[in-house]
VOBA-1610 file (N, C-alpha, C; in pm, whole numbers, padded with zeros to 5 digits, always signed):
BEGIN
Unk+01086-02021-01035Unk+01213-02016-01105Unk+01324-01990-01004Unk+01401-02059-00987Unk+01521-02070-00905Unk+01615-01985-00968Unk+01675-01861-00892Unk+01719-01771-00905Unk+01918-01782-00835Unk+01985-01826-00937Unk+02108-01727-00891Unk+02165-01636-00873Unk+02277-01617-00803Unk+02335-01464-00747Unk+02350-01378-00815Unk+02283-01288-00833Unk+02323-01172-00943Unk+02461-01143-00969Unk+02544-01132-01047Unk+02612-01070-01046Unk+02653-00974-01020Unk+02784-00942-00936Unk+02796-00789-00856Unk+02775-00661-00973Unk+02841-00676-01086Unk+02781-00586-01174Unk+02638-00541-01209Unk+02533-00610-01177Unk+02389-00635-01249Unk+02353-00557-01035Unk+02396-00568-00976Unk+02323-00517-00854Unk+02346-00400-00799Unk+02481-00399-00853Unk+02552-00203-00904Unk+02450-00177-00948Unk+02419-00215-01027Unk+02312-00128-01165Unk+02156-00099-01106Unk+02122-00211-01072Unk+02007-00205-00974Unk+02028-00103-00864Unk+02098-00115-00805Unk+02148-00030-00671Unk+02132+00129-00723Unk+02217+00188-00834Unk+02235+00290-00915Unk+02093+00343-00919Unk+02019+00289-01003Unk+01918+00254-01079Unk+01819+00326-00975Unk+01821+00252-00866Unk+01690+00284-00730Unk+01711+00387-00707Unk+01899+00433-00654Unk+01863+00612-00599Unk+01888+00670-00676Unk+01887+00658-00790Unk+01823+00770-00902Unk+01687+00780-00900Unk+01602+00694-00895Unk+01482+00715-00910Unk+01442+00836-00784Unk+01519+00812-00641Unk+01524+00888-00532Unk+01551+01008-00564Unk+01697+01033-00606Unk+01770+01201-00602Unk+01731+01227-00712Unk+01688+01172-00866Unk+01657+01262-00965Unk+01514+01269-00989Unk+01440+01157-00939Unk+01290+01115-01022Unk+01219+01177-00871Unk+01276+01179-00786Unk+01160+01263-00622Unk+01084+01099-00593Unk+01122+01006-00623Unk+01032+00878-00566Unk+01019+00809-00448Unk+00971+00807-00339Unk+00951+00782-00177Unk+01080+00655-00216Unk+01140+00599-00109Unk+01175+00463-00107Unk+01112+00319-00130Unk+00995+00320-00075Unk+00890+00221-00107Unk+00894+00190-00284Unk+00849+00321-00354Unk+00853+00297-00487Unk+00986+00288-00541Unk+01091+00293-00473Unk+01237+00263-00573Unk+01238+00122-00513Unk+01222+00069-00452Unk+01236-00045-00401Unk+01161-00157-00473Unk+01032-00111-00509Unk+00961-00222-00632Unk+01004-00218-00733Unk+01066-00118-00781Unk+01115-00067-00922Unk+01282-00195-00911Unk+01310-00144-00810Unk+01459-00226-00770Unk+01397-00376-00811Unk+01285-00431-00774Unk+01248-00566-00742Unk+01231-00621-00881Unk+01152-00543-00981Unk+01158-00608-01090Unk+01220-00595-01192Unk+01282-00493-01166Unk+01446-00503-01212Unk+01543-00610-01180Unk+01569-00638-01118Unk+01637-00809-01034Unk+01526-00899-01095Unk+01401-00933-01136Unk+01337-01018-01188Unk+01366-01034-01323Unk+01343-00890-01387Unk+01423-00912-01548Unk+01558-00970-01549Unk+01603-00947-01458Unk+01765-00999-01494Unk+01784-01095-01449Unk+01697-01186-01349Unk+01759-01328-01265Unk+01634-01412-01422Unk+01583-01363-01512Unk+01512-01409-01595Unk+01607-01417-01732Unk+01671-01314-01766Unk+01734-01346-01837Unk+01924-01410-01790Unk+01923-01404-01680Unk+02047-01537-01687Unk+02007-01665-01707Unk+01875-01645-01654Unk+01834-01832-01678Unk+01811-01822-01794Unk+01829-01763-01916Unk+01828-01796-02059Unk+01899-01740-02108Unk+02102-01760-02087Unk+02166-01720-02044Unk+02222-01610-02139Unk+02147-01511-02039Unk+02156-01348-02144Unk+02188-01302-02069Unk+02302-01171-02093Unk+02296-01079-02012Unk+02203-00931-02045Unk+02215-00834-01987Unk+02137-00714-02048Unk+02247-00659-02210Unk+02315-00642-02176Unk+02393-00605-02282Unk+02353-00671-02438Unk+02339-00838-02406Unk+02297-00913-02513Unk+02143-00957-02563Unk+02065-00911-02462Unk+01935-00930-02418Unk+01874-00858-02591Unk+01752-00963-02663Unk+01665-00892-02713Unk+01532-00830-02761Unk+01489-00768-02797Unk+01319-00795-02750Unk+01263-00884-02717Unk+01320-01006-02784Unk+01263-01136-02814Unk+01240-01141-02688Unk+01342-01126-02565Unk+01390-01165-02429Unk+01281-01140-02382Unk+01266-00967-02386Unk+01215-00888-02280Unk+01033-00950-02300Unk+00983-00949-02405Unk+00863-00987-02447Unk+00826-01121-02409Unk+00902-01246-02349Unk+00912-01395-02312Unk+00913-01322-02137Unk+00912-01245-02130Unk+00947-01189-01980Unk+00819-01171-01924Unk+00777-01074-01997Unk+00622-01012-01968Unk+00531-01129-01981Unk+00577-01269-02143Unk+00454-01343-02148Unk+00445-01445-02021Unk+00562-01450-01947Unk+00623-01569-01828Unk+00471-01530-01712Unk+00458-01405-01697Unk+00389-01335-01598Unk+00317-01252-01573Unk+00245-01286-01743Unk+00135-01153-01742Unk+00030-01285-01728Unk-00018-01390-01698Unk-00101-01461-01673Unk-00168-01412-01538Unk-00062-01368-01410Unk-00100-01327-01319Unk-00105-01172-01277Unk-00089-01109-01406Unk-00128-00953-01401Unk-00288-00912-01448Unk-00315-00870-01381Unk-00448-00772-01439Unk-00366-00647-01559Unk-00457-00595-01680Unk-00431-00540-01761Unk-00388-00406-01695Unk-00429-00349-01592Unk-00393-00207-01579Unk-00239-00215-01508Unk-00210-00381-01432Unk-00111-00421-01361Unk+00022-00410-01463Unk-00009-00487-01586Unk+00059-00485-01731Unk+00144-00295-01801Unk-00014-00217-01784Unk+00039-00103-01787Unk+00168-00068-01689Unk+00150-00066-01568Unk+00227-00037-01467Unk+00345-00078-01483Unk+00345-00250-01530Unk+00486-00314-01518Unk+00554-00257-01649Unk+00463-00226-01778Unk+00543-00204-01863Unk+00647-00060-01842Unk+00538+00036-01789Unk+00602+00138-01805Unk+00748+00117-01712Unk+00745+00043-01563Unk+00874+00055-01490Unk+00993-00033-01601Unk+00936-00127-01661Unk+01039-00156-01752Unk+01113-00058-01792Unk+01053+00005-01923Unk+01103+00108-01984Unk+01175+00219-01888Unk+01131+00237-01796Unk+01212+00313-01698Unk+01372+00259-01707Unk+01346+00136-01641Unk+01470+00112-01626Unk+01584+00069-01750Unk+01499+00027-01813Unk+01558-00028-01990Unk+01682+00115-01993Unk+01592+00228-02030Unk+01595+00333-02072Unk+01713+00377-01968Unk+01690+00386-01835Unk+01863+00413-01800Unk+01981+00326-01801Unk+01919+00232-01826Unk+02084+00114-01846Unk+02110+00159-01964Unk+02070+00207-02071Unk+02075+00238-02206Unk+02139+00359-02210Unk+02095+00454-02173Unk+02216+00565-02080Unk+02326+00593-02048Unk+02313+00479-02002Unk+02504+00421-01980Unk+02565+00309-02078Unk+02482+00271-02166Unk+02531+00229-02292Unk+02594+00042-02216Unk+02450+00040-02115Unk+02478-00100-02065Unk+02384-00195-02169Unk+02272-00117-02249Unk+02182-00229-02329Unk+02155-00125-02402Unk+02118-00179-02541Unk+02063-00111-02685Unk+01900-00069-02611Unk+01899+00117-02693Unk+01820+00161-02648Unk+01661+00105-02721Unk+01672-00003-02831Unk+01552-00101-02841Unk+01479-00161-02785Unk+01572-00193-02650Unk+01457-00258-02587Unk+01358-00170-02482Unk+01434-00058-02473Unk+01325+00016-02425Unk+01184+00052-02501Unk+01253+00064-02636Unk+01113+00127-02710Unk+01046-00030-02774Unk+01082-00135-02747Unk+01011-00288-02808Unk+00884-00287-02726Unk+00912-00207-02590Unk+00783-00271-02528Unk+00683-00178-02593Unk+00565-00251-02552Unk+00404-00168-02559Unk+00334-00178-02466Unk+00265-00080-02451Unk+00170-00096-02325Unk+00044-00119-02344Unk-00043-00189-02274Unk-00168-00281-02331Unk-00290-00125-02297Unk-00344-00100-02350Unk-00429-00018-02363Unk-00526-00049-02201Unk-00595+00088-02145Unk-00674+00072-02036Unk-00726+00190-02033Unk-00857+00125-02028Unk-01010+00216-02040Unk-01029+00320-01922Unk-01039+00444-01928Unk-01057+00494-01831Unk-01158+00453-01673Unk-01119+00444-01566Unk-01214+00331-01455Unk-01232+00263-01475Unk-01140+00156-01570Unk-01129+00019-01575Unk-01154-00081-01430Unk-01265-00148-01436Unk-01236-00241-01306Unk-01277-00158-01209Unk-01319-00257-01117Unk-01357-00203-00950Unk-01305-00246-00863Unk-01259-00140-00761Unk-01187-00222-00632Unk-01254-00300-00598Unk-01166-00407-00526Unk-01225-00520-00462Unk-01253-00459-00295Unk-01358-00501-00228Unk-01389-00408-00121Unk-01470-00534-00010Unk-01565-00474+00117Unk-01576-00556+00196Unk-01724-00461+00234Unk-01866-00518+00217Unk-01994-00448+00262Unk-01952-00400+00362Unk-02024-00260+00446Unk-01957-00199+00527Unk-01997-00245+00671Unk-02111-00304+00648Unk-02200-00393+00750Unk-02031-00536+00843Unk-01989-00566+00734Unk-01897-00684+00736Unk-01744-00640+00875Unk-01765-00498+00775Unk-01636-00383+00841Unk-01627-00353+01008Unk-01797-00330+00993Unk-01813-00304+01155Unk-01848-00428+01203Unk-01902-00527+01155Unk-01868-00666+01255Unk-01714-00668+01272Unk-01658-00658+01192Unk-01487-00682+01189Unk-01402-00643+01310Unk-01475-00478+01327Unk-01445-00404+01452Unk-01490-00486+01577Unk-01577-00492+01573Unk-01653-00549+01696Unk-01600-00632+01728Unk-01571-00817+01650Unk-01492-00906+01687Unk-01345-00834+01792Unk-01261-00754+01677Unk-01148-00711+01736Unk-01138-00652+01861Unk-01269-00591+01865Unk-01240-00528+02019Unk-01251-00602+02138Unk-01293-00750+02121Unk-01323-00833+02213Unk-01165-00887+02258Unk-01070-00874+02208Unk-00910-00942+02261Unk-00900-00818+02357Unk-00815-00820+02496Unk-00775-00741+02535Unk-00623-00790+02536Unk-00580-00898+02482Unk-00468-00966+02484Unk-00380-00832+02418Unk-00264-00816+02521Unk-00138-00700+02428Unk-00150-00696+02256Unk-00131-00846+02201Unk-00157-00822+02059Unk-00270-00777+02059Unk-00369-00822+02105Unk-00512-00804+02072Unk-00529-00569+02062Unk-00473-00607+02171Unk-00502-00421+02145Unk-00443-00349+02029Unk-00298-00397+01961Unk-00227-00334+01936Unk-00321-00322+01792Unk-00343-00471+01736Unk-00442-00544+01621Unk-00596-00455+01613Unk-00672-00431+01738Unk-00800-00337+01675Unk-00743-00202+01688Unk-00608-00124+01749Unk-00594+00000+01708Unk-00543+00005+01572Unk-00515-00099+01526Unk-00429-00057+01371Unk-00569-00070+01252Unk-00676-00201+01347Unk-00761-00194+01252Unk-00862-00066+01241Unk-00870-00021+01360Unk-00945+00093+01409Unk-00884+00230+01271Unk-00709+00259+01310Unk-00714+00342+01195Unk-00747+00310+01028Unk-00686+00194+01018Unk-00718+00125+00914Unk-00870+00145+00840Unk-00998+00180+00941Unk-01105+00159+00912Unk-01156+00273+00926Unk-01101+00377+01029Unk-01166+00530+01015Unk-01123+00613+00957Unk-00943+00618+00880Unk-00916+00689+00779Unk-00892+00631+00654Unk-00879+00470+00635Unk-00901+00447+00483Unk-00737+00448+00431Unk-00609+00466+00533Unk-00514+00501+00513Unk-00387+00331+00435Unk-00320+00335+00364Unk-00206+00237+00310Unk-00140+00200+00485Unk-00117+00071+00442Unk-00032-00060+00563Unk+00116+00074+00604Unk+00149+00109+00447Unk+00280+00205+00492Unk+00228+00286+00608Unk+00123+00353+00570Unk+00129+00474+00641Unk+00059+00437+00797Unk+00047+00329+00814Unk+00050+00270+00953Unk+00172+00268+01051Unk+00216+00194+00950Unk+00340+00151+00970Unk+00459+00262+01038Unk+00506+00376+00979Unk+00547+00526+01019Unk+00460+00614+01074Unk+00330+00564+01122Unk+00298+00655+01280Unk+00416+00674+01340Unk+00396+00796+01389Unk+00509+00839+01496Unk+00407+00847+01625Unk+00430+00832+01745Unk+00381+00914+01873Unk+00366+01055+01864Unk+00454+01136+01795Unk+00412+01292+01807Unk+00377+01314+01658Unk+00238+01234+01597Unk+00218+01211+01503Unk+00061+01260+01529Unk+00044+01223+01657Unk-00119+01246+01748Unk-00051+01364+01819Unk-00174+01465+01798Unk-00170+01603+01852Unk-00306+01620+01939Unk-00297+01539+02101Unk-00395+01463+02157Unk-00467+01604+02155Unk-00398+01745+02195Unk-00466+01873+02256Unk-00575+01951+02140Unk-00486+01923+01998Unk-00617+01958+01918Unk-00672+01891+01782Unk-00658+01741+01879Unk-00751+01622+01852Unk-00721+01623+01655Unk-00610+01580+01613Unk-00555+01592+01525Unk-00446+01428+01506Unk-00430+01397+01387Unk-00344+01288+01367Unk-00301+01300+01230Unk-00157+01308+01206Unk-00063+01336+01107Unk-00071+01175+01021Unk-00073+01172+00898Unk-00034+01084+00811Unk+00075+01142+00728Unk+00182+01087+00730Unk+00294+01075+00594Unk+00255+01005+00455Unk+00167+01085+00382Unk+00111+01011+00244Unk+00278+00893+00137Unk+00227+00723+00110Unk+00359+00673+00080Unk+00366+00753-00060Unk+00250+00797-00117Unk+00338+00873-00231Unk+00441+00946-00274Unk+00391+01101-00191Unk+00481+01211-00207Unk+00559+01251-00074Unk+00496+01177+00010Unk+00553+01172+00174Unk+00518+01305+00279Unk+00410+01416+00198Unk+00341+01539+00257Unk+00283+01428+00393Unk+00292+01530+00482Unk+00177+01519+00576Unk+00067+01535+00557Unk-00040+01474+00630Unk-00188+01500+00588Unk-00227+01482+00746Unk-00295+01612+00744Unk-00388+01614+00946Unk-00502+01654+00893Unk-00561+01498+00980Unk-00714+01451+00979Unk-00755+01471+01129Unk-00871+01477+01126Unk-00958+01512+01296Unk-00891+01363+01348Unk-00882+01347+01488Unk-00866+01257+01515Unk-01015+01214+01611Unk-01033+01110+01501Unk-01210+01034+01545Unk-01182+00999+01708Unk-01308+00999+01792Unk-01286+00970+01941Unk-01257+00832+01923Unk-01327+00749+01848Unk-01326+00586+01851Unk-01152+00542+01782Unk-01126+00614+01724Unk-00997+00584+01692Unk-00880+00616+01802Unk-00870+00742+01812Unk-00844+00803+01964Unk-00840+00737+02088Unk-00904+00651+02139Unk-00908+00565+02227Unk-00845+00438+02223Unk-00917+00390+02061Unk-00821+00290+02081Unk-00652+00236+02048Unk-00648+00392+02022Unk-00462+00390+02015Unk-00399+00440+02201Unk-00535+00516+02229Unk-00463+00535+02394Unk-00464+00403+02484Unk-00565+00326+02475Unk-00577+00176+02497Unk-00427+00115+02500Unk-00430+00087+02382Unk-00298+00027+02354Unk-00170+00100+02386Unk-00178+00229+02372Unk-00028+00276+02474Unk-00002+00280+02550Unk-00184+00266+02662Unk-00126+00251+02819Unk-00144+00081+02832Unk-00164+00043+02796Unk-00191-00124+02844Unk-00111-00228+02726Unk-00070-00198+02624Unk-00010-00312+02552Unk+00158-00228+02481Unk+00170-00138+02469Unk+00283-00104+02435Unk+00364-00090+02507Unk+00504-00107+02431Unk+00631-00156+02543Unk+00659+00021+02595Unk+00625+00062+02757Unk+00640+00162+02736Unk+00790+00220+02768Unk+00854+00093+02809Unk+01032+00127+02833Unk+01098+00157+02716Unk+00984+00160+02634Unk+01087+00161+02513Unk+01122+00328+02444Unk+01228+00372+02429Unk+01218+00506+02387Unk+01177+00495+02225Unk+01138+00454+02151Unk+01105+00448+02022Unk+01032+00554+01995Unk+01039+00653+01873Unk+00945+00730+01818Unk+00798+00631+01738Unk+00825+00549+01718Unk+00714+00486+01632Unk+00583+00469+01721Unk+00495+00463+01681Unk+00365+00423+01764Unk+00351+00301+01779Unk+00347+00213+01639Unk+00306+00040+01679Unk+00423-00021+01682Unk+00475-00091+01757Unk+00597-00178+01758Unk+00567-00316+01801Unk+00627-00359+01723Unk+00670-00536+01741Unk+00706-00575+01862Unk+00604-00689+01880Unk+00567-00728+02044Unk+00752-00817+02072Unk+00812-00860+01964Unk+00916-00962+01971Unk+01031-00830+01970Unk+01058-00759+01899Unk+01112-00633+01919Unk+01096-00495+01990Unk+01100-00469+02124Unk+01032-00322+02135Unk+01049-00229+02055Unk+01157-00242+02054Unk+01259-00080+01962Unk+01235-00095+01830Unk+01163-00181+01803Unk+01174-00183+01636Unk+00978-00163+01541Unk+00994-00065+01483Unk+00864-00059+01398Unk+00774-00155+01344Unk+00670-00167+01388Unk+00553-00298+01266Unk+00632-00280+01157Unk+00636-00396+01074Unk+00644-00404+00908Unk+00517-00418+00881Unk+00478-00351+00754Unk+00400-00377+00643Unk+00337-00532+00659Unk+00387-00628+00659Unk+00368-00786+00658Unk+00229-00803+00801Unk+00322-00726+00902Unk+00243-00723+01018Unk+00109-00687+00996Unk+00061-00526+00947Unk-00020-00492+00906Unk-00142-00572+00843Unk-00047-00628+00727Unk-00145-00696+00620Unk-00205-00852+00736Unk-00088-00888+00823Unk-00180-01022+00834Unk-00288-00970+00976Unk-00277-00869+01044Unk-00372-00827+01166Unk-00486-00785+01026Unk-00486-00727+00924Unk-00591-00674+00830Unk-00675-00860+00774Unk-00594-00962+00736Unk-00649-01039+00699Unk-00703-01110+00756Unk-00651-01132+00899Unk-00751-01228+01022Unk-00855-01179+01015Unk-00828-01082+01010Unk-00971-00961+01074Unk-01053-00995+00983Unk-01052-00950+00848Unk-01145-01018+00752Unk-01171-01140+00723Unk-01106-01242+00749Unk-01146-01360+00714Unk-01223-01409+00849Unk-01218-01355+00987Unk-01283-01394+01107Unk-01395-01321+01092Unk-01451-01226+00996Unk-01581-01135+00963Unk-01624-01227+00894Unk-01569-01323+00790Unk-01628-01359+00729Unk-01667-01323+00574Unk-01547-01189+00565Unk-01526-01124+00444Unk-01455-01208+00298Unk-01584-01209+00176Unk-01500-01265+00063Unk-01448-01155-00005Unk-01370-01149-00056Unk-01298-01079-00136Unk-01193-01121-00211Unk-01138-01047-00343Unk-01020-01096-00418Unk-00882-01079-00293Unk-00889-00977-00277Unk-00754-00974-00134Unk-00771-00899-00062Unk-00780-00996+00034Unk-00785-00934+00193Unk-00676-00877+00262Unk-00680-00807+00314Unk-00598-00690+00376Unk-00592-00537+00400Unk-00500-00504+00409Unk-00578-00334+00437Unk-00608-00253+00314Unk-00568-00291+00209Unk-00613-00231+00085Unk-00801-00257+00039Unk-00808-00369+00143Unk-00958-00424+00097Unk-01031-00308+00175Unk-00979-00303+00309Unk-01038-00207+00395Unk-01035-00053+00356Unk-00934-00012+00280Unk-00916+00096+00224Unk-01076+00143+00139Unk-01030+00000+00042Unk-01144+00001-00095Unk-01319-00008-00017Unk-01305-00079+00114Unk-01411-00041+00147Unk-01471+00084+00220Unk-01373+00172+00294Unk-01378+00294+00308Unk-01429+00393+00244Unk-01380+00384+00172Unk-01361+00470+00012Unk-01535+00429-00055Unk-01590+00335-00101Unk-01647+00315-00108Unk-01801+00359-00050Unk-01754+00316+00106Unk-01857+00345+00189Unk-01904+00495+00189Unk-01755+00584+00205Unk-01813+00754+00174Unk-01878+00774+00100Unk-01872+00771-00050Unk-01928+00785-00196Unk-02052+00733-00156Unk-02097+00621-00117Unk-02221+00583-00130Unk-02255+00657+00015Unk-02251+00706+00079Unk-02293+00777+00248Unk-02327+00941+00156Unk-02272+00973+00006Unk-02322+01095+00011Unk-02159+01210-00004Unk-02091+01133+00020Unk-01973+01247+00016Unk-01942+01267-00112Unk-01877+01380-00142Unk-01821+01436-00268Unk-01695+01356-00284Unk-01656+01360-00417Unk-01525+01325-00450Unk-01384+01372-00378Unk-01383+01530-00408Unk-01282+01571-00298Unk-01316+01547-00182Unk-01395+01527-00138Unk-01386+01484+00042Unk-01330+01376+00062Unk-01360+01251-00005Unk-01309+01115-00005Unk-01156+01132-00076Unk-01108+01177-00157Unk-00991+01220-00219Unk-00893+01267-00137Unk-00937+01398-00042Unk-00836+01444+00076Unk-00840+01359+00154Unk-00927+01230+00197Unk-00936+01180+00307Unk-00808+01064+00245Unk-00817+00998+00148Unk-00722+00937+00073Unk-00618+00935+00056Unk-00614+01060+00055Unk-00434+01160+00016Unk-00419+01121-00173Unk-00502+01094-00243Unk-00527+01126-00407Unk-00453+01221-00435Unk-00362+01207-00489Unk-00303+01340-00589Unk-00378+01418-00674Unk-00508+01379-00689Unk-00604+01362-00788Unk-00743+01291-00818Unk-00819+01393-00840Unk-00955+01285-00844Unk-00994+01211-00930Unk-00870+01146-01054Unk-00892+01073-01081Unk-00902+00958-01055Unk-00801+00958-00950Unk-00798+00816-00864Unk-00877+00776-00792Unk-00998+00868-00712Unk-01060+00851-00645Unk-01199+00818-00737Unk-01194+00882-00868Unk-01389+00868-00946Unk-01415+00687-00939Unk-01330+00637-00937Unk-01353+00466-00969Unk-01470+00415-00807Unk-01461+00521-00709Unk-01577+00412-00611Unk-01697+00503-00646Unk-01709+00575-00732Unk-01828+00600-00771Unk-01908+00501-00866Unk-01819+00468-00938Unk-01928+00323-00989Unk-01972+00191-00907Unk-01904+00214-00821Unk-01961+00121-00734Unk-02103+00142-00674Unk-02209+00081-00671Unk-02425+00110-00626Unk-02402-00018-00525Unk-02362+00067-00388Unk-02439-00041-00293Unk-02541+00077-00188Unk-02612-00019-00127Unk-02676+00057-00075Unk-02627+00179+00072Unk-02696+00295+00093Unk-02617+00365+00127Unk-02663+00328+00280Unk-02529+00343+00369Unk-02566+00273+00560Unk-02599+00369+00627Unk-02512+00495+00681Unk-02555+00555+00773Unk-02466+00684+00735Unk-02463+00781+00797Unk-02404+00956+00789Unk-02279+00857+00876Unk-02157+00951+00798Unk-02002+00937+00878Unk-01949+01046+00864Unk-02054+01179+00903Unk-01993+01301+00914Unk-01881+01314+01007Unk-01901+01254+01151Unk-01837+01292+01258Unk-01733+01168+01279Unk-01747+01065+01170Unk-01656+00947+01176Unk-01640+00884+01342Unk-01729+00914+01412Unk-01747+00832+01531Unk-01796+00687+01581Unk-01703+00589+01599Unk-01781+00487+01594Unk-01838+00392+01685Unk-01794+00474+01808Unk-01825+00469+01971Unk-02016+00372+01956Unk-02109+00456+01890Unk-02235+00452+01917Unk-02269+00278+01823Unk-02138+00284+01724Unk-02177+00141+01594Unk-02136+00023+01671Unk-02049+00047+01739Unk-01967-00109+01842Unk-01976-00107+01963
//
C-alpha cells in the first residue's frame, strides 16, 4: 500500500503519543518506536480510505486488523490489539477520536504457552560457530564475536548492539548487558570463549583510532554503532551457511536456541530466566515444552574445548 505524507497534524500526534509512552508509561525507546510505527500504519490506512482519526469508525479500525492479521500469529494479534487501544485511547484523551474505537477492539484469546519458539538443534549452533571462526577477515572477526555473544548469553540484536567497551570488566571477568526491556543492567561471568573472541576483534579488526564508547562498530563508519539490521544479517548468514531451517533466522532463533538448549542440559527455570533478563518466569516456562535430546553440561559456558 503506497503511503502518503502524513499530515503534520497526524505526526504531532504520533510524535506526542511516543514520549508519553517514555515520560509517563517508563517504556525503553525501542518500544515507543514500534508503538510510533503502527500508529503511522493505522493512519497512512485510513487516509487511503479517506478517513481521518477524528472520523474513523470501528468499521475502519476492524478492516485494519482484517488487511493484516493474515500475517500475524494469534498471540502477535494480542499484542497488536492491545498497542492499538493504547493509542486509540490517548488520541481520545485529547478528544482527537471517539473513545469507541478504543473499546470496538477485541483481543483474540491465547492459551497459556501457546506455540513454540522457533529454534536451531544445538549441534547446528556449534557448527555455526565453527564455520565463523574460520574468517579472520576484519568483518569476519567482528561477525563470530557478535555471534559468539549471541550464542553464549542468549542475549536480543539490541542488546548487542549498546555494548559499551567499559561494558567488559576484563579484571573480574564480568560483562554488563542493558536488558531492551527495562534497560537494568545485567552482569554475567564473562565465558573465556566469548572473552577472546571480542579481544580478537578489538585488537585486530576494530577501528582502534576511533574514540567511540560502543564495542561493535560499522566497518563503513568508525564512530558510529552496529544497527540492529547488522546484527540480524551476520545472525542469518550464519544460520543459513549451518544449514539451519527455521521459521526466522536471526538472533532471536539463536536466542530460542539457547534458551532451549539450557532447559534441556538440566537447568532450572530461574537460571535460564536470569540468564535471559525475563521479568518473569513466565516467559521463560515455554522452552520447557520443548523434548529434544539433552547435549552436554554448560555449567562453565566454555566453548574453547566444542570448536
Amino acid at each position: 500500500m503506497s503511503e502518503a505524507k502524513a499530515p503534520a497534524s497526524q505526526e504531532k500526534l504520533v510524535e506526542s503519543y511516543m514520549k508519553w509512552t517514555v515520560d509517563a508509561r517508563g517504556l525503553n525507546i525501542m518500544s515507543a518506536k514500534q508503538r510510533a510505527s503502527l500508529s503511522r500504519r493505522l493512519l497512512a490506512f485510513l487516509r487511503s480510505r479517506g478517513r481521518t482519526l477524528a472520523k474513523a469508525t470501528p468499521v475502519d479500525i476492524d478492516a485494519f486488523i482484517s488487511e493484516n492479521a493474515h500475517c500475524w500469529k494469534r498471540v502477535t494479534r494480542r499484542t497488536i490489539a492491545s498497542r492499538l487501544r493504547d493509542f486509540l485511547g490517548y488520541a481520545a484523551k485529547r478528544k482527537i477520536c471517539a473513545q469507541r474505537l478504543r473499546m470496538s477492539i477485541s483481543t483474540p484469546r491465547v492459551y497459556p504457552l501457546e506455540g513454540l519458539p522457533y529454534h536451531a538443534p544445538w549441534e547446528k549452533v556449534v557448527e555455526m560457530l565453527r564455520m565463523a571462526a574460520k574468517d579472520t577477515s576484519r568483518r569476519g572477526r567482528m561477525s563470530y564475536a557478535i555471534l559468539m555473544v549471541l550464542a553464549t548469553y542468549g542475549v536480543r540484536a539490541s542488546e548487542v548492539v549498546r555494548l559499551k567497551l567499559k561494558d567488559i570488566d576484563w579484571r573480574r571477568e564480568t560483562i554488563y548487558f542493558r536488558r531492551s526491556k527495562d534497560g537494568r543492567a545485567n552482569p554475567l561471568h564473562l565465558a573465556p570463549s566469548a572473552g577472546n573472541a571480542i579481544l580478537r576483534y578489538i585488537r585486530e579488526a576494530r577501528h582502534n583510532e576511533s574514540e567511540s564508547e560502543n564495542l561493535f562498530l560499522r566497518e563503513d563508519e568508525p564512530y558510529a554503532a552496529i544497527s540492529g539490521h547488522i546484527v540480524l544479517d551476520v545472525a542469518k548468514k550464519a544460520l543459513q551457511g549451518a544449514g539451519v531451517e527455521a521459521a526466522h533466522l536471526g538472533p532471536h532463533c539463536i536466542r530460542h536456541s539457547f534458551a532451549t538448549h539450557l532447559v534441556n542440559s538440566g537447568r532450572s527455570l530461574k537460571e535460564v530466566s536470569d540468564m535471559l533478563g525475563h521479568r518473569n518466569l513466565c516467559s521463560t516456562a515455554i522452552y520447557a515444552k520443548i523434548d529434544l535430546v539433552s547435549l552436554r553440561e554448560v555449567a562453565d559456558m566454555d566453548w574453547e574445548e566444542s570448536l
